[in-house]
N, C-alpha and C positions, 0 to 999 in steps of 0.2 A: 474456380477457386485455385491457390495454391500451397503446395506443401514445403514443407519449408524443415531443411538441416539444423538442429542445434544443437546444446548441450543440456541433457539433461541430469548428468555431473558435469561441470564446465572443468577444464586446465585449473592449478593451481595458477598465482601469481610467480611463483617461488619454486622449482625443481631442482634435485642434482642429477648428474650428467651422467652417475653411475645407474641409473634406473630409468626405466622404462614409466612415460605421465600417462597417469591412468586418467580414463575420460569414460561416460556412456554417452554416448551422439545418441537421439534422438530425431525424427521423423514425423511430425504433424502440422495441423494446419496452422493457422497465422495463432488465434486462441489455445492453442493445446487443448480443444476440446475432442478434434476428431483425430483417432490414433490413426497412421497411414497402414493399409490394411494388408499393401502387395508387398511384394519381395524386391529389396533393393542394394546393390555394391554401391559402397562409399570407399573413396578412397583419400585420401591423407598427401599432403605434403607441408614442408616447410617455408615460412618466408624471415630471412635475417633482418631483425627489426635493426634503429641506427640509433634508439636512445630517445630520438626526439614521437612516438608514436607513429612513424611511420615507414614502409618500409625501405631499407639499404639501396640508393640510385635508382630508383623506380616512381621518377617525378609525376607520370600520368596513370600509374594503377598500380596495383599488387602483381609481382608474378613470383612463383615460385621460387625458391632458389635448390629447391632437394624434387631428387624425381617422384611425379603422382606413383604412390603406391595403394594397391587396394589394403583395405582397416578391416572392413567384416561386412559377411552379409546381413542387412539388417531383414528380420521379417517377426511379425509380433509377438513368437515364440520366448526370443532372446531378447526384447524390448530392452530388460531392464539390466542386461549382461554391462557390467566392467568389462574395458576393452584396455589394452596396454599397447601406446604409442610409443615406437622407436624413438630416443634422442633422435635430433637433427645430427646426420654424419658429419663430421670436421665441427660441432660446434666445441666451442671452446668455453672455461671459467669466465666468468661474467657479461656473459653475452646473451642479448636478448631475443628470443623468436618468437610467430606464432603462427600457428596450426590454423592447418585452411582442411576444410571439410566439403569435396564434391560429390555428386553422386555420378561425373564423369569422369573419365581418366585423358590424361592430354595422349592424343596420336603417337606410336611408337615410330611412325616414317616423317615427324614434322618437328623443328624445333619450337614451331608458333605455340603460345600461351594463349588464356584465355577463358578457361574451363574453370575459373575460379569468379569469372565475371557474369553477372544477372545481367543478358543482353536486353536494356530499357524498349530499346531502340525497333525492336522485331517484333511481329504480331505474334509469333509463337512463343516468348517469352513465358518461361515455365510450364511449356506442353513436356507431359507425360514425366517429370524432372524436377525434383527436388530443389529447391534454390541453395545455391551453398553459402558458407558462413565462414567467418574468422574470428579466431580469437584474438582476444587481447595479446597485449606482449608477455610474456613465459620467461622469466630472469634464472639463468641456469647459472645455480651457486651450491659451493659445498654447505652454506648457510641454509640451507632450505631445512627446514624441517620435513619429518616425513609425514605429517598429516596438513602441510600449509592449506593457506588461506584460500578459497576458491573464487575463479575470477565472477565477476558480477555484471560484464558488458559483451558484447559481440558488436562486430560490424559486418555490412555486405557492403560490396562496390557493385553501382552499376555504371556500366557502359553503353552510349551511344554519341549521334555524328552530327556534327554542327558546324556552320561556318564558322570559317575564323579569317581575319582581318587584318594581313600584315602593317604592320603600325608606319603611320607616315611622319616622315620627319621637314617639317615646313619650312626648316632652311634648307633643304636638299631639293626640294619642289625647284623645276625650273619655272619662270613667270613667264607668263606673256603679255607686256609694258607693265601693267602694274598690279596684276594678280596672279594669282599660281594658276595652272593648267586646272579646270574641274577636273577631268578624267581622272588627275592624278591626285587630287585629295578623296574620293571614293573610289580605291580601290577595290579589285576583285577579290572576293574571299575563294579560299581553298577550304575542302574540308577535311576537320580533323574529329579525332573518336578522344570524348572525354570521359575519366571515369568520375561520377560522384559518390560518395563514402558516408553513410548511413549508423549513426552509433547507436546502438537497442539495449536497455539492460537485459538480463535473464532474470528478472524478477515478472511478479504476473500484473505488473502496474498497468493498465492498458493504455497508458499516453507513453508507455514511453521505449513501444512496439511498434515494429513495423504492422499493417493490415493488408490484408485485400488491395482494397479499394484504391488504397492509394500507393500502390504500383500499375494495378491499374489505369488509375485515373493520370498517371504521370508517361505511363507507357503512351496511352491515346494521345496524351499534348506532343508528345516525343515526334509521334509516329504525323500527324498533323502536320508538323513543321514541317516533317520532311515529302511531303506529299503534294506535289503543285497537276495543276489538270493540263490543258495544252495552250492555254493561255496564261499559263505561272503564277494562276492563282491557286492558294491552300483549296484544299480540298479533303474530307472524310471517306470512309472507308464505307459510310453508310446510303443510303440511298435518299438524298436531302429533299427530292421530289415531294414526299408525303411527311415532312415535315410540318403543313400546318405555316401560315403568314406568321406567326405569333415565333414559332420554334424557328423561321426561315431568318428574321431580324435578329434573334437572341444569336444565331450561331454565325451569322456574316459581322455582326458585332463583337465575337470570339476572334474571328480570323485578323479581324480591323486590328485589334488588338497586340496579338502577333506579330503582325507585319508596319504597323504603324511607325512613323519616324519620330514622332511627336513622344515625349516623355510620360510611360502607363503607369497607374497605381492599382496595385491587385490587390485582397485581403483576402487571406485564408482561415476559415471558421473550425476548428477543432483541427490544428493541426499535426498533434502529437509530436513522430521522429522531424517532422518539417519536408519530407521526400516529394512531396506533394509545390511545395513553395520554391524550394532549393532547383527543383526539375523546370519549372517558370523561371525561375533566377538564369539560371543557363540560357534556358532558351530566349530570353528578353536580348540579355547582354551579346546575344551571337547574330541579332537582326545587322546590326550594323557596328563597324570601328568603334572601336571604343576613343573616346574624347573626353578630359578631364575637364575641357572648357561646356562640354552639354548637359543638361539638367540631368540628372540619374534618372532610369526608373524606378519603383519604389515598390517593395514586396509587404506588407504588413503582414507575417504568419502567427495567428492568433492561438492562444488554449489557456487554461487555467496555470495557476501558480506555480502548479507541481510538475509542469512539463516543462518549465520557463531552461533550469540547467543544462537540460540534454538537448533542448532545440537552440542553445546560445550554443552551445558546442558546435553542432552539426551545422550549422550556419557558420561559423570561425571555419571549421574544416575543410571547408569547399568554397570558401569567399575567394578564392586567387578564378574559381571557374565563371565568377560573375563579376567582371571588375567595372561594370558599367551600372548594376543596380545597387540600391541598397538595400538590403530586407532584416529587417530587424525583427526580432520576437516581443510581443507585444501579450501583455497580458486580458482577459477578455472571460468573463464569466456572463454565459447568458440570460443568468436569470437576474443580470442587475443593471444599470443604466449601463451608456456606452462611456467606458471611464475617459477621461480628458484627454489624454492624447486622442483615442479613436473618434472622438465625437465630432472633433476640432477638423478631423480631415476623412470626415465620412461622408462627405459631399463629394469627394473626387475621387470617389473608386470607379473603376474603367471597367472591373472585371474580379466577381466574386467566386471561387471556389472553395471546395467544402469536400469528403471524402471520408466515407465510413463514420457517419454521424447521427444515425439510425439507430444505432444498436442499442440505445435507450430511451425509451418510447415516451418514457413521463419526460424526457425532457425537451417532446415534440414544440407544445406550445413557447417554451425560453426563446429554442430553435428561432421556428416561423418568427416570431415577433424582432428578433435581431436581424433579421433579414428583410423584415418590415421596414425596420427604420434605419437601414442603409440607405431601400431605397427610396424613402421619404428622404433623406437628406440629400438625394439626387435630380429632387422632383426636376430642378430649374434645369439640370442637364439631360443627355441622356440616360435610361434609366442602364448600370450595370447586368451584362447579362451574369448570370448565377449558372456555374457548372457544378455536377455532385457525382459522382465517383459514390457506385451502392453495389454492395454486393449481399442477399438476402439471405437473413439469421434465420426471420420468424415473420408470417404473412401478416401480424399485425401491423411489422413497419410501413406497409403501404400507405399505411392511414396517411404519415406525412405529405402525400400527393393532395389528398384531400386536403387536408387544412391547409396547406400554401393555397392551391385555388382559387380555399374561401378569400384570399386575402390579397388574390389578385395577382399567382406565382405558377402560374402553369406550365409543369414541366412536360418537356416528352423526350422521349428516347434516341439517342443520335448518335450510338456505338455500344459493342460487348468486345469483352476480352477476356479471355477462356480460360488462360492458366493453363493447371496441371490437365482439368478435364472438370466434369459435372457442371453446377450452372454457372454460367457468364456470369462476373462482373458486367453490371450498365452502367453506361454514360448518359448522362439527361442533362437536359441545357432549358433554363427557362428568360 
């Protein structure tokens, strides 16, 4: 599991610069059901926003622009303490910032940044460590009232490393008599650290929160990529031996996927913030140069109506990190047909994922039968392998293994990822 930084009074939108924004940070799981039990320093800094949402010359992440100071020690006692945050030094009348919450402080011997970023990319991703949080932007004006409006979003960045594809420019390509040099139309990639930027309300909506599962389940695809054996094939972290023929196909048909040159179509089943789709969106577009003349790959990140805003966001947000896919947010309720866009092109999914979709159990049967008839509309191809990112509430959910079975979905187990501590997150591939 992991525990996770936020506001349980959030920043106003609106402050003046003669006072101190009061806030109560909070400390609990992805639900705010389980309170964080230990003792923990949070510290505080600022990042100068530019007007447009994002922050002042900091084209590839957030970093501070005010030094991490510690805020307060948090432990259950004080849970529910008002805490009062310095203005940012040097801010000025009408300028925008927002408060970033770690529960590290950057190195007093480095100027390296960092401590504000959720490292995707590393197996120890939220060992022992609160994931940090930012606020929205904070308009510091003598307008503020003193009881304004309090803000209603957060975001997190995560960071990890991916090929990237210096761009070839085909008049500049020397020829040899009547075609360009190959070598020099697939060039070598270098690789660089991206950050992607995740927007969550602080409302208790549960589509439209980060979960578990699907940091999770986005950490494992992350950590995959980047993991070749000694003949440069992908490779898991798991021991693929006792996988089972059935789970040995489903997961070499994962990796095909990955690596493929050929144009993939994915669909993602309940996908809430989209972190889960956006993390495949990366990782598709960074196989190979990006070409406006080759087919895109295609991400369909599926959930009901109510998620549709914050996942067109979060998608808009991070579309410059995927400029080879398309991934659109697509509406999808399971317990009704597959509406006309999805039905139309649910014959060509390559590669079905899904993450933290358990957590209500009556809605098992909708579930299984939407996943039935993907891949009936695959029959003539091969059939899509199905990933799921679970991390477990209540030992009923198992039941789901059952009823896929029955229905001819047999998953098994092909990685955990541990978080802060207690039980793994599972990866299962069927």
């Amino acid at each position: 599991m992991f525990f996770y930084l936020s506001f349980l009074r959030p920043p106003p939108i609106r402050a003046r610069l003669s006072s101190p924004v009061l806030i109560t940070p909070q400390i609990s799981n992805d639900l705010r059901t389980e309170p964080f039990e230990s003792v923990q320093d949070i510290f505080y800094s600022w990042v100068l926003d530019d007007g447009s949402g994002q922050a002042q010359n900091v084209p590839r992440g957030i970093q501070p622009a005010t030094a991490t100071t510690k805020l307060t020690t948090y432990r259950q006692a004080t849970a529910y303490k008002e805490i009062p945050v310095p203005v940012p030094k040097g801010a000025r009348e009408g300028q925008s910032w927002r408060l970033v919450l770690t529960a590290t402080a950057a190195s007093a011997s480095s100027t390296a940044k960092g401590h504000e970023l959720i490292e995707l990319g590393k197996a120890d991703v939220g060992l022992k460590t609160p994931l940090p949080v930012i606020s929205m932007p904070i308009l510091f004006t003598v307008k503020a009232g003193r009881s304004g409006q309090k803000q209603e979003q957060i975001e997190r960045v995560y960071r990890f490393v991916v090929p990237a594809f210096p761009t070839v420019d085909l008049d500049k390509v020397p020829a040899v008599g009547d075609a360009p040099q190959p070598n020099l139309l697939t060039p070598t990639p270098t690789m660089q650290q991206v950050s992607l930027k995740v927007r969550e309300q602080t409302s208790f909506d549960l589509d439209k929160k980060i979960w578990d599962s699907g940091i999770a389940l986005s950490s494992w695809l992350v950590r995959l990529g980047q993991t070749r054996d000694a003949q440069g094939q992908l490779q898991t972290e798991w021991d693929e031996t006792n996988l089972g023929e059935g789970g040995k196909i489903a997961l070499q048909r994962l990796k095909d996927v990955l690596v493929s040159e050929a144009p993939q179509k994915v669909l993602e089943l309940g996908a809430g913030t989209g972190i889960v789709s956006l993390a495949l969106g990366v990782l598709l577009s960074s196989r190979r140069p990006s070409d406006e003349n080759r087919v895109k790959d295609e991400v369909l990140t599926t959930d009901l109506e109510s998620a549709m805003p914050l996942l067109e966001h979060n998608i808009s947000l991070n579309e410059h990190l995927f400029p080879s896919v398309s991934l659109r947010a697509v509406v999808l309720d399971w317990d009704e047909d597959l509406n006309a866009q999805l039905r139309d092109e649910a014959g060509e999914i390559d590669l079905v994922v899904m993450a933290d979709v358990t957590y209500n159990t009556a809605s098992f049967p909708a579930l299984v039968q939407t996943i039935q008839k993907v891949i009936k509309a695959n029959e003539k191809t091969k059939r899509p392998p199905i990933l799921l990112g679970y991390k477990q509430r209540d030992e009923a959910e198992r039941a789901l293994w059952d009823m896929a079975k029955a229905m001819g979905v047999d998953f098994v187990k092909i990685g955990e990822v541990h978080g802060y501590g207690g039980d793994p997150n599972e990866i299962w591939i069927a």
